[in-house]
PLY file of the C-alpha trace (Angstrom):
ply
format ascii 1.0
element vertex 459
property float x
property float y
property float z
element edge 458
property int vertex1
property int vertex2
end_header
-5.52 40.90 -74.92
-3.16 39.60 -77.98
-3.04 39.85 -81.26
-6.05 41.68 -82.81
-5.73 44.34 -85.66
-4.02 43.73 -89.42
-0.29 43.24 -89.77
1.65 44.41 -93.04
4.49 42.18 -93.66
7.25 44.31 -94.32
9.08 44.68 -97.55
12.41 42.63 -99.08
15.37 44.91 -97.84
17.24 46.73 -100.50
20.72 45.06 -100.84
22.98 42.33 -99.56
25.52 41.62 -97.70
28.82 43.22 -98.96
32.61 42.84 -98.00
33.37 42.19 -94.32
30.27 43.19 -92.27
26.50 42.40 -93.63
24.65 44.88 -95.98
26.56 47.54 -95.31
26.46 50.29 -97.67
29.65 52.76 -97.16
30.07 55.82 -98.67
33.22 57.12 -98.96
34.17 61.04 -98.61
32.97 63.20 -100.67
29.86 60.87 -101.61
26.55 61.39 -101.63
25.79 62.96 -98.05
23.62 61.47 -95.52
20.61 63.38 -96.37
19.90 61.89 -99.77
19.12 59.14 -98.10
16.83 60.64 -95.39
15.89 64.06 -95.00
13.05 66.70 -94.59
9.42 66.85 -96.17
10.11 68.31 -99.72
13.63 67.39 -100.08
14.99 65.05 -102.81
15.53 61.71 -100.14
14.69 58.13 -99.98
12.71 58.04 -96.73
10.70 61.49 -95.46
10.71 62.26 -91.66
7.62 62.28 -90.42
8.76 62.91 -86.27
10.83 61.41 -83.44
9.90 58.45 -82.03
12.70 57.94 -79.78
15.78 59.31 -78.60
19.48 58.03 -77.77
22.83 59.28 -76.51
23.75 58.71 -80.51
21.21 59.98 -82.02
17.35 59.82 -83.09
14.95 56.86 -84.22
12.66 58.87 -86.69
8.88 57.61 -87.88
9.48 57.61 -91.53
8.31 57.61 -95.04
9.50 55.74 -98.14
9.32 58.22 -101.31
8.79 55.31 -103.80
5.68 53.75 -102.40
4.86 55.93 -98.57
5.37 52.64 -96.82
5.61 53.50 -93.06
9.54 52.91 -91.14
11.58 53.56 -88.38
14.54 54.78 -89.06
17.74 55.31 -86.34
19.64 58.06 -87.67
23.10 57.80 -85.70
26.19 60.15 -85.10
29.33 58.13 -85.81
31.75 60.17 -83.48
33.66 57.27 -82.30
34.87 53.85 -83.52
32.95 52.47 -80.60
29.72 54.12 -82.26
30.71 53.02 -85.85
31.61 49.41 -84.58
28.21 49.17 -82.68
26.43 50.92 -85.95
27.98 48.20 -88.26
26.78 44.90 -85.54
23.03 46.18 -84.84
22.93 46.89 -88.65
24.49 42.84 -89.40
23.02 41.44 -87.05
19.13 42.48 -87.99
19.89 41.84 -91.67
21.05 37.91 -90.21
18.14 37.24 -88.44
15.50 38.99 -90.73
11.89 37.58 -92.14
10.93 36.38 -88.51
8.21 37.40 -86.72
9.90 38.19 -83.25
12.18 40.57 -84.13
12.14 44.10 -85.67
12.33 43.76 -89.75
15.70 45.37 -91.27
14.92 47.37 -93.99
17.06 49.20 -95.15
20.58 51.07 -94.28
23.04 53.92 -95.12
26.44 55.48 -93.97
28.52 58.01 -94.32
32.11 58.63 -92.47
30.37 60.65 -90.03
26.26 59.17 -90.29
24.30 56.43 -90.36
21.15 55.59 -91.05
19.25 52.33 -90.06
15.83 51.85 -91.39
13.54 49.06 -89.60
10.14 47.70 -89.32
7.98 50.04 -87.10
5.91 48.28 -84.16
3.57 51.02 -83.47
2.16 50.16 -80.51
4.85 50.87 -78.06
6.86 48.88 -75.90
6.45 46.13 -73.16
8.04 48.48 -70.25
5.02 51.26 -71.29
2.33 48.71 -71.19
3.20 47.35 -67.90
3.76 51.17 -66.42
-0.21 51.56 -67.99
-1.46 47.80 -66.12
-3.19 49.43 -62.78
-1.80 46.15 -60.84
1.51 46.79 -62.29
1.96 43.32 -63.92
0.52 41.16 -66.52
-1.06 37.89 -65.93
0.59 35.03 -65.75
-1.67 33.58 -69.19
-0.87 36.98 -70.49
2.88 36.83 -69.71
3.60 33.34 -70.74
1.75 33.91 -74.08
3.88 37.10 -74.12
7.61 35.15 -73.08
6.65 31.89 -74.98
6.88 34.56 -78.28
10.50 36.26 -76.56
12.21 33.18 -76.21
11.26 31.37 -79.86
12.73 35.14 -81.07
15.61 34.47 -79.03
16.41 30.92 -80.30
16.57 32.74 -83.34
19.18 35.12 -82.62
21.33 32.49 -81.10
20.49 29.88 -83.15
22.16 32.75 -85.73
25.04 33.02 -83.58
24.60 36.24 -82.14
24.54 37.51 -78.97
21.68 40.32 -78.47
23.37 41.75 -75.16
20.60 44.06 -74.05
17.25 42.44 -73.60
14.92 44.19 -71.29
11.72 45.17 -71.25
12.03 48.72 -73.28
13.41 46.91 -76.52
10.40 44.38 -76.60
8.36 46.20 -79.05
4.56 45.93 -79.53
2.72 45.94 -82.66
-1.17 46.70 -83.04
-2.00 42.80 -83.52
-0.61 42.35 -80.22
2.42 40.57 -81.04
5.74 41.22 -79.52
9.24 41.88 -81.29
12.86 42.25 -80.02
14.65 45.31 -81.14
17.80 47.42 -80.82
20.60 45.41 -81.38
23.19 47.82 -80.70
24.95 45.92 -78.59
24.75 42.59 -80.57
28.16 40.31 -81.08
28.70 37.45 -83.33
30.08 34.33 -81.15
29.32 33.49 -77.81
32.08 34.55 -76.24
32.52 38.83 -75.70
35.44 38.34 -74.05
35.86 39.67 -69.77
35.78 43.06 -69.19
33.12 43.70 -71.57
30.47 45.99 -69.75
27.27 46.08 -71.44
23.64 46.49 -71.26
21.27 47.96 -69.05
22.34 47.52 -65.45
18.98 46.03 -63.60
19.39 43.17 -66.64
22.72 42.47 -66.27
23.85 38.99 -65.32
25.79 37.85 -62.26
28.67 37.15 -64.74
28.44 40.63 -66.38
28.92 42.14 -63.13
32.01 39.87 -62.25
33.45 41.32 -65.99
33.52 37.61 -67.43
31.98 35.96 -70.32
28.86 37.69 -71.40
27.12 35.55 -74.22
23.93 33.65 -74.41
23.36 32.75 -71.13
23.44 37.09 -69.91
20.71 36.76 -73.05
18.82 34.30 -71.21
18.68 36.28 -67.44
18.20 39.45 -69.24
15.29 37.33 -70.28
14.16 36.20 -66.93
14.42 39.50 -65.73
11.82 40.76 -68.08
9.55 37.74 -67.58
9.94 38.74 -63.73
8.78 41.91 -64.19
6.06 40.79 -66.51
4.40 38.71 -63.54
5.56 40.61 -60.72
5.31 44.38 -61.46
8.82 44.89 -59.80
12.42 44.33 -61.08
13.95 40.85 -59.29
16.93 43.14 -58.03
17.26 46.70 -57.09
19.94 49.29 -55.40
20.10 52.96 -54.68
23.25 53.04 -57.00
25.50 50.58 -58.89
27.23 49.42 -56.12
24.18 48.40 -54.14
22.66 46.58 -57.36
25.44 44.60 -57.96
25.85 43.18 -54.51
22.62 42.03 -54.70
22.88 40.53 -58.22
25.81 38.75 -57.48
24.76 37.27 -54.13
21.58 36.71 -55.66
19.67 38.55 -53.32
16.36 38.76 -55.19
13.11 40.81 -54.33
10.44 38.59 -53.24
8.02 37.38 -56.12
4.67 37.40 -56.42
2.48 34.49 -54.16
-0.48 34.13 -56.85
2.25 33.00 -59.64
2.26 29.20 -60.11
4.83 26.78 -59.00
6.21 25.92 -62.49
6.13 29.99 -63.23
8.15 29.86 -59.72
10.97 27.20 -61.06
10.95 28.89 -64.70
11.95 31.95 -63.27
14.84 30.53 -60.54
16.40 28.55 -63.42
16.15 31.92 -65.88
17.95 33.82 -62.85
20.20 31.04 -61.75
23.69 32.95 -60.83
26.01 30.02 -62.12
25.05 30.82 -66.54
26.71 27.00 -66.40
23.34 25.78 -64.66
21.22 28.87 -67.02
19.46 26.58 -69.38
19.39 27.75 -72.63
16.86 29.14 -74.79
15.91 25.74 -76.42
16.28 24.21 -73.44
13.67 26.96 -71.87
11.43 26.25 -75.15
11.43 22.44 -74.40
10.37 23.25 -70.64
6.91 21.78 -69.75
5.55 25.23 -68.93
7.00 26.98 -71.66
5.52 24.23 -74.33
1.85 25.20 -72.86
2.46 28.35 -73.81
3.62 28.03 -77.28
0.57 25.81 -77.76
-1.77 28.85 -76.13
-0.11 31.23 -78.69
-0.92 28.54 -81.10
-4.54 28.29 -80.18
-4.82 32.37 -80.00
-3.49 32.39 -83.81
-5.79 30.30 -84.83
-8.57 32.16 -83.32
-8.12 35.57 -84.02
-9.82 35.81 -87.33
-8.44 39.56 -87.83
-4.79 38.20 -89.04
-4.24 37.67 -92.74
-4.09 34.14 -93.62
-0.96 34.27 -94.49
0.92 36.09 -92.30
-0.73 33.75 -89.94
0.39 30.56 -91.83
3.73 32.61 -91.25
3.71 32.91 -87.63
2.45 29.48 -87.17
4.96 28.09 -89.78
8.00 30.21 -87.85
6.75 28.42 -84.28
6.72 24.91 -85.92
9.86 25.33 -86.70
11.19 26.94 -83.75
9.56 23.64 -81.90
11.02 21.08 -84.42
14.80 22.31 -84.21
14.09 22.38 -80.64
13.22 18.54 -80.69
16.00 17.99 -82.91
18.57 19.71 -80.11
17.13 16.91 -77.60
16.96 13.99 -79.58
20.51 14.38 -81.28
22.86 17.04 -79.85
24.33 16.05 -76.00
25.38 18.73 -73.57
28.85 17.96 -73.60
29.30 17.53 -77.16
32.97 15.93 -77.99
35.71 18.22 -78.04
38.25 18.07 -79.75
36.45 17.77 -83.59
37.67 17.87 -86.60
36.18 17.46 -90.37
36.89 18.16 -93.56
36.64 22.03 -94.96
37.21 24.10 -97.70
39.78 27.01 -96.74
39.63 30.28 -98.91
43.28 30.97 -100.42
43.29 34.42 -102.81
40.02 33.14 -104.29
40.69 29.49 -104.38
38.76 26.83 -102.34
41.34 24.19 -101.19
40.55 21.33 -99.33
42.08 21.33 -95.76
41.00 19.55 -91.81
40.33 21.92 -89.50
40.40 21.23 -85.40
39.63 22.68 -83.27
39.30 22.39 -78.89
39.29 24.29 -76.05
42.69 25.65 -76.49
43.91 25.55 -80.15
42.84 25.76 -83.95
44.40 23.54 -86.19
44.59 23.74 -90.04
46.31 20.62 -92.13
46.41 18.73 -94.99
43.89 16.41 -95.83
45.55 12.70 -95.41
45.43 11.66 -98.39
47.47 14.58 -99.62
51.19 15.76 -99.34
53.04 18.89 -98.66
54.57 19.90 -102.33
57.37 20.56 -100.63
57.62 17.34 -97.70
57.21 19.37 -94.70
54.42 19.11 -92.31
51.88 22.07 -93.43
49.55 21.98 -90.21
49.50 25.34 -88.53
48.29 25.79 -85.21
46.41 29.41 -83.19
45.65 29.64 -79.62
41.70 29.54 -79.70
41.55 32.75 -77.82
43.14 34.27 -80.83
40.11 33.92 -82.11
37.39 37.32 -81.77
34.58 36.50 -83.80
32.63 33.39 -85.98
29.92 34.43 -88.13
28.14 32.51 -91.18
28.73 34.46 -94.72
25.41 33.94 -96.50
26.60 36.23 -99.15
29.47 34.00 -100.47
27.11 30.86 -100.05
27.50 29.14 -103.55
26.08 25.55 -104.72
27.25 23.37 -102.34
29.38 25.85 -100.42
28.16 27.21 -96.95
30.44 29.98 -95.74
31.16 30.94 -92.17
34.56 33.56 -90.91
36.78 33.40 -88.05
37.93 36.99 -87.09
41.30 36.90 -85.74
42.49 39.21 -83.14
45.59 41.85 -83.53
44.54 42.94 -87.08
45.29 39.64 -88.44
43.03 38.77 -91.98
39.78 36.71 -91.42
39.96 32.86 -92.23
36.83 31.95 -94.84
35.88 28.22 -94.50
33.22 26.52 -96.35
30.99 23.31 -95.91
29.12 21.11 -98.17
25.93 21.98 -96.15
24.22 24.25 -93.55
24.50 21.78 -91.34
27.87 21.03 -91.33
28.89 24.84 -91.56
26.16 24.89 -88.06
27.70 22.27 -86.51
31.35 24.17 -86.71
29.56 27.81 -85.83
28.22 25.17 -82.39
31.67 24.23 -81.52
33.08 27.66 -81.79
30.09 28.77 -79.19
30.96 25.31 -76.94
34.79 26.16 -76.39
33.62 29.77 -75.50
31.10 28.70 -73.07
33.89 25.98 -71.80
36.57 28.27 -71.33
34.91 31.81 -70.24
35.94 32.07 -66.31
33.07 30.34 -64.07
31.08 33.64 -62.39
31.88 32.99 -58.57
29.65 34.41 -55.81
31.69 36.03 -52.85
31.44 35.04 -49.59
28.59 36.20 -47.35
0 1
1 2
2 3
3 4
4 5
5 6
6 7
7 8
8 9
9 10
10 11
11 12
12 13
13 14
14 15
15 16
16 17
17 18
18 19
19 20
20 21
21 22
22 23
23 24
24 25
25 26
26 27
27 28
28 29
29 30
30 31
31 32
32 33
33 34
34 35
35 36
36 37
37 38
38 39
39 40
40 41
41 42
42 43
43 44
44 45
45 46
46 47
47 48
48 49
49 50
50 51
51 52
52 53
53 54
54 55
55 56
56 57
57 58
58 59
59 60
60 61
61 62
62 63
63 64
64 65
65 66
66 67
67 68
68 69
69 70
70 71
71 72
72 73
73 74
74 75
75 76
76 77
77 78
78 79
79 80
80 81
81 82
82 83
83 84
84 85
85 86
86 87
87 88
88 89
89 90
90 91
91 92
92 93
93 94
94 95
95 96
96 97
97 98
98 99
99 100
100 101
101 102
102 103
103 104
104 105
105 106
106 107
107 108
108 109
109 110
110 111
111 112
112 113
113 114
114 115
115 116
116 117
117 118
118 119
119 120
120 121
121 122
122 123
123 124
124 125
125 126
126 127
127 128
128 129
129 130
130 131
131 132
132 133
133 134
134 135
135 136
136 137
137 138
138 139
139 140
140 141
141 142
142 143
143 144
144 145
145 146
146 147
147 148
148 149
149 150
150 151
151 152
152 153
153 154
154 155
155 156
156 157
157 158
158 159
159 160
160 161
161 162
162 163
163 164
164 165
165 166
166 167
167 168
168 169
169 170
170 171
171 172
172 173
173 174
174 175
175 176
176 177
177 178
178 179
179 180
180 181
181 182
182 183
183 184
184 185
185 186
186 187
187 188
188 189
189 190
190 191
191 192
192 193
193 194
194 195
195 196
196 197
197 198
198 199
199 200
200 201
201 202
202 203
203 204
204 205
205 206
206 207
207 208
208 209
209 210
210 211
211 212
212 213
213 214
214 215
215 216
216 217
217 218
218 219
219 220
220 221
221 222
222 223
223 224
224 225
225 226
226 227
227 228
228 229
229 230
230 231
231 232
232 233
233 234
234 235
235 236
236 237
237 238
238 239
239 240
240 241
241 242
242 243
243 244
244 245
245 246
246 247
247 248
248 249
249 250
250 251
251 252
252 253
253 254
254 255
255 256
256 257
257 258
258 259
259 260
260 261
261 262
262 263
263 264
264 265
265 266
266 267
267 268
268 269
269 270
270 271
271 272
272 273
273 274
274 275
275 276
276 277
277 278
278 279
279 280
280 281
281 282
282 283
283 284
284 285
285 286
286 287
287 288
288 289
289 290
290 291
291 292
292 293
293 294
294 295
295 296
296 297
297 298
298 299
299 300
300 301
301 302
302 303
303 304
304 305
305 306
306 307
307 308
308 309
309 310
310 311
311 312
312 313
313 314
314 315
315 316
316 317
317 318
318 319
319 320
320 321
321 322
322 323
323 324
324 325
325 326
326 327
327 328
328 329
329 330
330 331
331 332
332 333
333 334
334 335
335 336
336 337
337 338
338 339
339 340
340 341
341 342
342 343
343 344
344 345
345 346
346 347
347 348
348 349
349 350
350 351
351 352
352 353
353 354
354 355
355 356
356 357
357 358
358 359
359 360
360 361
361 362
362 363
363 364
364 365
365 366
366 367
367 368
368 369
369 370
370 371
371 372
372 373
373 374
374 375
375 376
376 377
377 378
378 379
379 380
380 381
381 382
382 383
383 384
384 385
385 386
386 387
387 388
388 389
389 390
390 391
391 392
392 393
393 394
394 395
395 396
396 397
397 398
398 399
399 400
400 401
401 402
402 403
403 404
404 405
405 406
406 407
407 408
408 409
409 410
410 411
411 412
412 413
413 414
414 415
415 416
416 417
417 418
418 419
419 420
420 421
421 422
422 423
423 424
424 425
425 426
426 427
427 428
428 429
429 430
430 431
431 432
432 433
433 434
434 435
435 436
436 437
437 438
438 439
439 440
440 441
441 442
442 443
443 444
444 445
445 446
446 447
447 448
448 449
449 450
450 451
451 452
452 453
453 454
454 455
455 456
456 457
457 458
């Protein structure tokens, strides 16, 4: 069933990263309007409609044409009526551009806006998506080799994401897009969020994938990732959805009191564990997405998608050296998360940073734990003026942590702290990737730590 046909491996995206959010390109009023950029057959654009593809509550994804060389896109034109709108616009258009050149997910491309437009242009899997191939199955399901193969190639996307720091926030199976080799790739990151933590209260997603937690308005971060994820999977080797309800009110009860639809008796047992610990209702017990990758069941099925790449003679060489080089990888971080990071990594930590100050890098110690953010002197140095310098925030000051790849310099890895209340970002830099990793992981530890615990009420 997988991966047969060619695969084009999409094109370098246009521009970089600019100012506060990633590769946005702004125009300001009065600029060049929306439709220079995309526009009808025989006007002066950058990318042709060809026809709609899909359709939103904001707008239109449009099969596309570049002018300069007819390459083949999709492009999402949106309305940007709201700051909600342009907020989401500006996060789905970051957070592809972060985790491009994988295989997994959708390819940015490209991207546009205008006060009042925007324009995303992406990689186009044209072979549908995962919710129309199961509706097309007679039996309503895939098989479990089928699914696993399928799921294996989900979560190693997924790693990605968070591995990125972002949370995708509406996995299910109508944003798993096909492509004509048979490979699968997340899209529409609308909803995306850099740091784990969203914050209670923050309602997103499509209901039948939300998480326990979601429901309860608390925390929604990598772990509502990881049931959406199990949700799909059920569906994959079921044919039904693991909950149900005549409304919203009915689907959350049983979501919350984890009253689940019965699953198929042909699945195997460790198909039957994977999918209890995907849909656990405590996202404290959830494993993550390594830890699903490093699951006995889920390492047979990286090694069948493994074998099948090998196999199917149709790929490219080297976009198959590319997939197989991307799983490697995926599998060797995942090692390196067992063999070196512990669950309940030390808080408080502190190291040494560099702190942005009106263009200058000065050194500084920066602390943090599950309540506070601390910023001091180094000890070797002194206050010019003899007073204490260390400035302390409440950590839930703190709204979002993102790396800055786009001030990277030699021997400086960037990563910002949004503040909340319309205070100015903090830029910090590290001598490594690792070391600016190892900060973005404590940021995403304290949120897990202090988001409320999802409680299940009483019977």
């Amino acid at each position: 069933m997988l991966l047969h046909g060619a695969h084009a491996v999409s094109n370098s995206s246009s521009f970089v990263f600019s100012s506060m959010h990633a590769s946005v390109c702004i125009a300001a009023d009065g600029s060049a309007p929306i439709t220079t950029f995309i526009g009808d057959a025989g006007t002066p654009c950058k990318y042709v409609k060809e026809c709609p593809i899909g359709q939103g509550t904001s707008g239109t994804i449009f099969l596309v044409t570049r002018t300069a060389d007819n390459l083949k896109f999709a492009a999402k034109l949106l309305h940007l009526d709201n700051e909600r709108r342009r907020k989401y616009t500006r996060n789905e258009a970051r957070s592809l551009y972060i985790c491009r050149g994988h295989p997994f997910i959708v390819g940015y491309e490209d991207f546009y806006s205008t006060p009042s437009e925007a324009c995303l242009v992406m990689e186009y899997a044209n072979a549908k998506d995962l919710a129309h191939h199961m509706r097309a199955i007679p039996q309503g399901c895939f098989g479990e080799r089928d699914a696993g193969i399928l799921f294996a190639q989900m979560m190693i996307a997924l790693f990605h994401i968070h591995r990125n720091h972002i949370v995708h926030r509406d996995i299910k199976s109508s944003n798993i897009l096909l492509c004509a080799n048979g490979l699968l790739k997340i899209g529409d990151f609308g909803f995306s969020k850099d740091f784990e933590n969203t914050g209670p209260g923050t309602f997103l997603g499509t209901p039948f994938y939300l998480a326990p937690e979601m429901w309860l308005s608390h925390c929604n971060g990598r772990k509502a990732d990881v049931w959406a994820a199990g949700v799909v999977l059920f569906e994959m080797v079921n044919g039904t959805r693991p909950f149900i309800g005549d409304d919203p009110a009915s689907l959350r009860e049983n979501v919350v009191r984890n009253l689940r639809q019965p699953m198929n008796p042909t699945i195997t047992r460790d198909m039957y564990e994977l999918l209890n610990k995907l849909l656990h209702p405590d996202p404290a017990a959830r494993p993550t997405a390594a830890e699903v990758l490093d699951s006995r069941l889920m390492r047979h099925y990286v090694e069948l998608l493994l074998a099948v790449l090998v196999r199917d003679q149709s790929l490219a060489p080297a976009f198959r050296e590319f997939v197989t080089r991307t799983i490697e990888d995926a599998r060797a971080k995942v090692d390196q998360i067992r063999q070196s990071a512990p669950s309940d990594s030390p808080l408080p930590y502190e190291a040494e940073v560099k702190k942005d100050s009106h263009g200058q890098w000065k050194d500084r110690v920066l602390t943090i734990s599950e309540t506070d953010l601390t910023l001091s002197l180094p000890a070797n140095r002194v206050s010019a003026v003899g007073v204490d310098r260390s400035h302390t925030m409440p950590i839930a000051s703190v709204e979002a942590v993102f790396p800055r790849d786009d001030l990277n310099d030699e021997g400086r890895f960037v990563f910002e702290v949004q503040l909340s209340e319309g205070r100015p970002p903090l830029l910090f830099a590290t001598l490594s990737a690792d070391a600016r990793d190892v900060w973005l992981e404590k940021f995403t530890i304290v949120a897990e730590r202090t988001a409320p615990q999802t409680t299940r009420p009483s019977p």
